[in-house]
N, C-alpha and C positions, 0 to 999 in steps of 0.2 A: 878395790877399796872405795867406800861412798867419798864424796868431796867432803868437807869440812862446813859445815852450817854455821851461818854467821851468828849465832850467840857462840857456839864451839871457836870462832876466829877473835871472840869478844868485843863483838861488833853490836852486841843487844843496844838498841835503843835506849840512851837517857831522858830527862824532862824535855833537852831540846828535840829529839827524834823522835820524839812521842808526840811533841807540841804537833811537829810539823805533820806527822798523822793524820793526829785529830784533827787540824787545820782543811787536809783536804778532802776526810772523810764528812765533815761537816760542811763543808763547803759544794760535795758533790751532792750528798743529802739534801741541803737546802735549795738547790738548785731541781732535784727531781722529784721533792715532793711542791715545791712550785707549779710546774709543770702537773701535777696531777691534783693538786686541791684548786687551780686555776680552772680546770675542768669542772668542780664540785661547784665553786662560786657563779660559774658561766652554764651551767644547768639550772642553778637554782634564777638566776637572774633575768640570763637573754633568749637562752637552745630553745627554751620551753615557745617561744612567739618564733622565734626562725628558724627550726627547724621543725616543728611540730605545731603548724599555726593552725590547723582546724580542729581544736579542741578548745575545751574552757579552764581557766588558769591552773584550776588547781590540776587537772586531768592533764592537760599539756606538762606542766611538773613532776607527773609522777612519770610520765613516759619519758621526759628529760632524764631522769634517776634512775629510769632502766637502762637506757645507753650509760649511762653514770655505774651503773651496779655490774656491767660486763666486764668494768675495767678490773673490777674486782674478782671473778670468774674465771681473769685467765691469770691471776698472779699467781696459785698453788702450783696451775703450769710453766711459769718462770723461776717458782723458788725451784723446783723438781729440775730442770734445763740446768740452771743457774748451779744451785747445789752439788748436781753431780759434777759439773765440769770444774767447780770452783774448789770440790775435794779431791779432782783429779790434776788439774794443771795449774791451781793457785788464784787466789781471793785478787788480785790486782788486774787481772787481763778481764776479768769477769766485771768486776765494777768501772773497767773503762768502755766496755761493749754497753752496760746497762744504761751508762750514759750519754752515749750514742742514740741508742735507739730512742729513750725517752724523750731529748732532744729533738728529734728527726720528726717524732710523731707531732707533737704538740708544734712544730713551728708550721707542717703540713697544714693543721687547722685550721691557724691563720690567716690561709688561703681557700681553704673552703668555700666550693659556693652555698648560698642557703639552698629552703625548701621552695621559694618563690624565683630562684633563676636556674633549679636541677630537678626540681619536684624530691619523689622519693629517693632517688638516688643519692640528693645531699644525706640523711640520716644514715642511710648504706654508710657510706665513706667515713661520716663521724663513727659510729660504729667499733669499725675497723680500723681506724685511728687509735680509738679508745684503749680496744682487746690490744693494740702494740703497746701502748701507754702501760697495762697493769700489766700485761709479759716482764716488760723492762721492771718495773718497780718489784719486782715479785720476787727480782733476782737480785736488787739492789741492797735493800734492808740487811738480810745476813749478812754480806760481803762485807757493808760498811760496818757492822758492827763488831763485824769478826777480825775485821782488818784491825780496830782499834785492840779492843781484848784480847787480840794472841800477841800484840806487839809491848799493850802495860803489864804492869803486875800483880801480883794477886789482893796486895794489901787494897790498893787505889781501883781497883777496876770498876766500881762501881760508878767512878765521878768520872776516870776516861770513857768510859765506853757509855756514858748518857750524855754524851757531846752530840754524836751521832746523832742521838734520839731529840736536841732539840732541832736538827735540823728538820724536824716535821713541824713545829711551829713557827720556824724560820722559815718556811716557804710555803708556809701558809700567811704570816706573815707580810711577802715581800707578795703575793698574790695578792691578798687584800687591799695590801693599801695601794696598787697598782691601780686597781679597779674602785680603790675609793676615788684618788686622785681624778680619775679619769671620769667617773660620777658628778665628781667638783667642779670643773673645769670644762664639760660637754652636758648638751643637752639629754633628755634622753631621746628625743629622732636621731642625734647626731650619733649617740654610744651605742643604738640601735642598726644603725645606716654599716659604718664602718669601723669605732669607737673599739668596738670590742675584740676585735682582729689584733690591735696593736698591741696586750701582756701575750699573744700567742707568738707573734715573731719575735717580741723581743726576746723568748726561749733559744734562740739561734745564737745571740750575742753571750749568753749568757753560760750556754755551754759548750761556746770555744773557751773562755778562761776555765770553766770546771778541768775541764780534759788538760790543760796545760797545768793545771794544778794536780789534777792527780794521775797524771803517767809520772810523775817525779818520787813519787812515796816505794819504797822497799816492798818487798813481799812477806809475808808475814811470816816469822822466823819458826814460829812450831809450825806453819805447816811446813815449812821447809825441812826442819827437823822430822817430822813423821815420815814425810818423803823420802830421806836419807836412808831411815829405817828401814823401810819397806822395800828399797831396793836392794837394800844390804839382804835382807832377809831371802829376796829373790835371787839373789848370788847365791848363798849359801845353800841354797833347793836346788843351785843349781839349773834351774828354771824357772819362770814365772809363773806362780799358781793362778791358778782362776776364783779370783773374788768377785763376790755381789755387788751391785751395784749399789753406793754410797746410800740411795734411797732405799732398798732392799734391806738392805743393813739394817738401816733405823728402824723402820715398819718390825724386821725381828729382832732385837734385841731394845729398841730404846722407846719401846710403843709408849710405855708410860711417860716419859718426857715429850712429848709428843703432846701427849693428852694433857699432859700440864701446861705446856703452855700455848692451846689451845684456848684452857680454861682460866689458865691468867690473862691473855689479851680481850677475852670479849666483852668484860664490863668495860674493860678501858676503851675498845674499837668502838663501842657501840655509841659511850656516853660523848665520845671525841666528836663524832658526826654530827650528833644532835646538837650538840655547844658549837658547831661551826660551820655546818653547812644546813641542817634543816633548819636551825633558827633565822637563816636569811630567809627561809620559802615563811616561816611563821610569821615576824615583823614585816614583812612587804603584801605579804597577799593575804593572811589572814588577820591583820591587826590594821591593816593598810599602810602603813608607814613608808617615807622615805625609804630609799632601799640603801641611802647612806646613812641611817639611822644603824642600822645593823652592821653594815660593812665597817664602820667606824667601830663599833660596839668589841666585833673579832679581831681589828685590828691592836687596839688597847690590850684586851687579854690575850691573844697572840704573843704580846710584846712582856707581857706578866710570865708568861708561860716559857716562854724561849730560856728566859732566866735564869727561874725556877727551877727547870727540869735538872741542870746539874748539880745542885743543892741538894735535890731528892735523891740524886746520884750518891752523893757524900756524905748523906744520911747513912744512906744504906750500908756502903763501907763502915760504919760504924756502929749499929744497932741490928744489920742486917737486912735483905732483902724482901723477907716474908713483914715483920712489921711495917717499915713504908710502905708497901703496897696496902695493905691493911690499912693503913689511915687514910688510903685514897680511897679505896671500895667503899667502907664502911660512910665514910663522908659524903659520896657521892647516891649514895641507896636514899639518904634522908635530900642530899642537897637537889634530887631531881626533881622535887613538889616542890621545892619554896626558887629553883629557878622558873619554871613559868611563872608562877603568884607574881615576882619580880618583873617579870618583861610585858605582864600583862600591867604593869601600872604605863604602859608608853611613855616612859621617861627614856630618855636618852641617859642621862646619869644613873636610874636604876637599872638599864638593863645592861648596859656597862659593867655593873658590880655583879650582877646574876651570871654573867659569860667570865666576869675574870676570875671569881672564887672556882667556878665550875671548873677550869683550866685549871685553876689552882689545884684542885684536888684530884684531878686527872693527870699530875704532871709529877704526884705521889706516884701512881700506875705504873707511870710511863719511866719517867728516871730510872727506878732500877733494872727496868724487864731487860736490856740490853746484856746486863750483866749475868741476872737472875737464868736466862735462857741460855745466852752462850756456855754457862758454869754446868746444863744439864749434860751436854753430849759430850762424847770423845772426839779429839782432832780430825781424827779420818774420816768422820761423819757429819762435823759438826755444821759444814755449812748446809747440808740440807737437812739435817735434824732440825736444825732452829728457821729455816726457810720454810721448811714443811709446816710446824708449828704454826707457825707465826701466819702465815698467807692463810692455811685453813681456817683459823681465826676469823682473817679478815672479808670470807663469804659470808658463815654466816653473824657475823656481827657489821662491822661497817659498810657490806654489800649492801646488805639486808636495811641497816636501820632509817636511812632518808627515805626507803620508796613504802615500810614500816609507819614508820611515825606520818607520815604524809597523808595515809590510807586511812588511818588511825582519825587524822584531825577532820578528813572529809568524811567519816561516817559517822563521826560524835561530836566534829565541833567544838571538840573542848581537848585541851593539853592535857587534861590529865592521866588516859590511858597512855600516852604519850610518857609520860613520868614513870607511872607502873611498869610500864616495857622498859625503860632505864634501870629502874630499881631491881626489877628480876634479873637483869643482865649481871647487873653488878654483885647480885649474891652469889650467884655463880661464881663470878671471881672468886666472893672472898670463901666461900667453901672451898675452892678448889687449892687457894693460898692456904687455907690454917692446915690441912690436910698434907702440903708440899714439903720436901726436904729444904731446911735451909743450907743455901750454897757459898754465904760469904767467906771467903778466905779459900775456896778451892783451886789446886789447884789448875791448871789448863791443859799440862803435859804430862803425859805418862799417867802415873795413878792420881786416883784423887781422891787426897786425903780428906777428911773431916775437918773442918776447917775450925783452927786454934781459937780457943776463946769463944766458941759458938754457943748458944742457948742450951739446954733442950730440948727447946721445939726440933732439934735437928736429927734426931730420930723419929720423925713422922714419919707416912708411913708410902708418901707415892714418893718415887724417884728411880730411873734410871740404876 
């Protein structure tokens, strides 16, 4: 007879068990996308002159953003690792290894020699630093957001489970202003010499507290529950049957979810990059500015956006998932021409407002998809359905969009194809959203009803 599943023992998490969740799903999040937009900041900023120093600026940046674009390249192969193991032996051993490794890689850097005491050899190493960096992050995203969403409820999930989702501007966040600080406070021979080493080990310090904060959190009680299930089931055969593998699975039966939230993440992946990491190569090297004029700039709307995104979360719970995202596509299609206009006046106070609106309406996107995604798949699949989704996304959108937009400004010299690539992207989204089932209220175990009180729109026509 299977054991007793801790909602079956009545052990489900309340506010306080849910808090302390989200506490270290957010916490581990913030901590590993640090560690990976610190890499975006430090391509756009330093890699390009030490590791790549016989080229000219802008050419040396975009071969930064290819080592930058690998990291991206090998995350579909951590969600696919990640997911399977994480739908086979559970979401908590899986997001304490992811933070491990991402850890391990980024403090490695740190240590790095350049291109001028290794020759080529340094770029090898960064490299392959990197490809460990997006592995780990590839596997990290579903886990934490699945950790949260299988442990809240259906009414609220949209506001827990975009906890998660600020911990990408939280650590981009705590990345920026590391490197603003350190911009303030050092020359640039000095941030150049040695300066820039110091946000990469400080990733050492930071995720010994992650990992003590999140080996304490529970395992997430529906996959617990389906586990139960499934063994029961394999009692009663008698034997254990042979099943597909979790990614197998999704590829046949859940290909549509799949492709929807492919098509939900890439206006957001794409317009996210550009609001945060090509905008430093734009303000520094082709506007010429301070390179604290911009890192200041992200750090502000960083701190707008961290905010925001659970607001956008608890929107959603209450209007639904498909319209919030809709007010961030739709905004962001018009708002990508009147952000360059904005940065190109070289105001420090106007290009402040152009990066924090931008976040602003990308934080519509971003708030619900944690929910919106997790609501597409079934338990036994779920964390690589929405792993899969999600890292595919993120080639060819946020792989793509800095060495994109970079390529873009060196053959035309002007933002504006720059904006157009924004604006396509972001249509995409919103076709792919008006077209999507709406998920709010569904729920996570066993069947998934219709969710009460829903629109309409919830008979569209892609889903799962």
């Amino acid at each position: 007879m299977a054991a007793a599943t801790p909602r079956a023992q009545g052990k489900t998490p309340g506010k306080p068990g849910i808090a302390r969740i989200i506490s270290a799903s957010l916490i581990g999040t913030t901590i590993e996308w640090y560690d990976f937009f610190l890499y975006g900041s430090a391509a756009a900023l330093v890699f390009n002159t030490l590791f790549f120093p016989d080229s000219d600026p802008l050419v040396g940046t975009l071969l930064s953003f290819l080592t930058y674009a690998v990291g991206f390249a090998a995350r579909p192969l951590g969600g696919v690792v990640f997911g399977h193991y994480g739908d086979k032996i559970g979401r908590k051993k899986l997001l304490v290894l992811s933070l491990m490794m991402m850890g391990g890689a980024t403090f490695a850097m740190g240590l790095l020699p350049t291109h001028a005491t290794l020759g080529v050899g340094a770029p090898i190493l960064l490299t392959v630093l990197r490809l460990i960096q997006g592995f780990a992050l590839g596997g990290e995203w579903g886990g934490a957001v699945l950790i949260v969403s299988e442990h809240g409820d259906d009414k609220n999930r949209g506001f827990w489970a975009s906890w998660p989702q600020a911990g990408a501007p939280g650590g981009n966040l705590l990345a920026t202003g590391v490197l603003a600080l350190l911009a303030a406070v050092q020359s640039d021979e000095a941030f150049l010499a040695w300066g820039w080493r110091i946000p990469f080990l400080l990733s050492g310090v930071l995720v010994i507290i992650g990992l003590w904060i999140r080996v304490s959190v529970s395992e997430s009680p529906l996959f617990l529950e389906a586990q139960a299930r499934a063994e029961a089931e394999a009692a009663r055969a008698g034997a254990a049957e042979k099943q597909d593998a979790p990614v197998v699975e999704v590829f046949r039966h859940n290909w549509r979810g799949v492709l929807t939230a492919i098509g939900t993440r890439l206006g957001e992946n794409v317009s996210y990059y550009i609001l945060t990491a090509f905008v430093l190569v734009y303000v520094t090297v082709h506007l010429e500015l301070p390179k604290s004029t911009a890192l200041n700039a992200v750090l502000i709307g960083s701190a707008v956006h961290f905010v925001t995104i659970p607001l956008w979360g608890a929107l959603s719970d209450r209007i639904g998932r498909r319209p919030v995202t809709l007010i961030g596509s739709v905004g962001m299609a018009a708002w990508a021409f009147a952000f360059f206009a904005l940065v190109d006046s070289e105001s420090f106070t106007v290009i402040t407002l152009a990066v924090t609106v931008g976040l602003l309406l990308h934080g519509a996107m971003y708030g619900p998809q944690a929910a919106f995604i997790s609501e597409m798949f079934d338990t036994k699949v779920r964390y690589s359905g929405a792993s899969m989704g999600s890292q595919l996304a993120s080639i060819i959108g946020g792989a793509l969009a800095p060495i994109i937009a970079v390529e873009l400004l060196k053959d035309y010299g002007s933002a504006t194809p720059v904006a157009l690539y924004v604006c396509v992207t972001v249509v995409i989204t919103t076709l792919t959203v008006l077209v999507a089932k709406e998920t709010r209220g569904r729920s996570l175990s066993g069947q998934r009803p219709a969710p009460e009180g829903a629109s309409s729109t919830a008979s569209a026509t892609i889903g799962s």
